[in-house]
N, C-alpha and C positions, 0 to 999 in steps of 0.2 A: 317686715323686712328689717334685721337686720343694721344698725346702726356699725361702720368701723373707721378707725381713726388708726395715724403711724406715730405711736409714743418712740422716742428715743431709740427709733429705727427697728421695734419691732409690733409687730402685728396684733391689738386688739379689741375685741370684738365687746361690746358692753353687754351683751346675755353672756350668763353664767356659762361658759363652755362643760364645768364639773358635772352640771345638772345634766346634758344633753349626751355625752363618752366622758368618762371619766379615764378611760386607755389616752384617748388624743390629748384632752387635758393635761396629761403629765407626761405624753412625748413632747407635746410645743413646750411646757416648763424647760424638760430636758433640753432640747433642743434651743430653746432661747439660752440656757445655763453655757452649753457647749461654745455658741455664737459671743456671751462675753468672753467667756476664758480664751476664746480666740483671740478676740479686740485686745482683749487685758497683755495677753503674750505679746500679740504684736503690736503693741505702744511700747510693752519690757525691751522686746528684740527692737526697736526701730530707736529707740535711748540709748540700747548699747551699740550697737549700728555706728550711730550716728558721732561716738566717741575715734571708732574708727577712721569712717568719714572721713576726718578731720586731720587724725594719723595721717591718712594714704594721702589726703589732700596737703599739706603740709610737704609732707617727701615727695607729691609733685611738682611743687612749686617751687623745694632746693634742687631738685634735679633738671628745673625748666632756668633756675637761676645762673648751674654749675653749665649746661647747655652754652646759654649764653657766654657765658664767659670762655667756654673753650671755642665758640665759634670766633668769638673777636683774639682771642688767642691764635686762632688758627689767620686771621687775616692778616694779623702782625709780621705773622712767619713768612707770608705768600710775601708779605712786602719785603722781608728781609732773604729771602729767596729770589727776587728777583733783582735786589739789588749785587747780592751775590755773584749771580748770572752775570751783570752786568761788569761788576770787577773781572769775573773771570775772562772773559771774552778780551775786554782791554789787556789783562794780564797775558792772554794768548797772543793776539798781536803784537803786542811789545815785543816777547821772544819768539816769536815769527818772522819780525824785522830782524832782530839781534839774528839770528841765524840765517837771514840773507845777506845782513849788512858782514856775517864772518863769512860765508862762501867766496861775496863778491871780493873779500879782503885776500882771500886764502888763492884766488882764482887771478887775481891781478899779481900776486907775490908768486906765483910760478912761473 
């Protein structure tokens, strides 16, 4: 039987496979060549990836910044909006009286 072991994640057998197909022999070459160039590309692509990453992460982080700031921006407004509200309203009854206080003036001088 047979001895195999998993070298650096790929498959091999200690009998000479050449001796036995010499076809299979130089697909699994093949195929093992294909499987680094895989690995190789994707450590390339996941280096540059990762340059990205960093990009998008970044302009998440001024965009979650700028967020914040326009949320507390927006609370300052609601406070100065309602303070508004509150002038105004005083400001309407003011001349709400003023303009009872002249009817009842206009009403007694007839």
């Amino acid at each position: 039987m047979n001895q195999q072991n998993f070298k650096a994640g790929t498959y091999v057998e200690t009998k000479n496979l050449n001796d036995l197909n010499p076809r299979l022999a130089k697909a699994l070459e093949n195929l093992n060549s294909a499987v680094n160039n895989l690995s190789e590309k994707n450590l390339t692509s996941e280096s540059s990836n990762s340059g990205e990453i960093k990009d998008l992460t970044k302009k998440i982080e001024k965009l979650n910044d700028e967020n914040v700031d326009l949320l507390f921006k927006i609370d300052d407004l609601k406070k100065k909006n309602l303070k508004l509200e509150d002038a105004n309203k005083l400001v309407d009854k003011k001349i709400t009286d003023m303009i009872t206080s002249y009817k009842d003036f206009l009403n007694k001088a007839s």
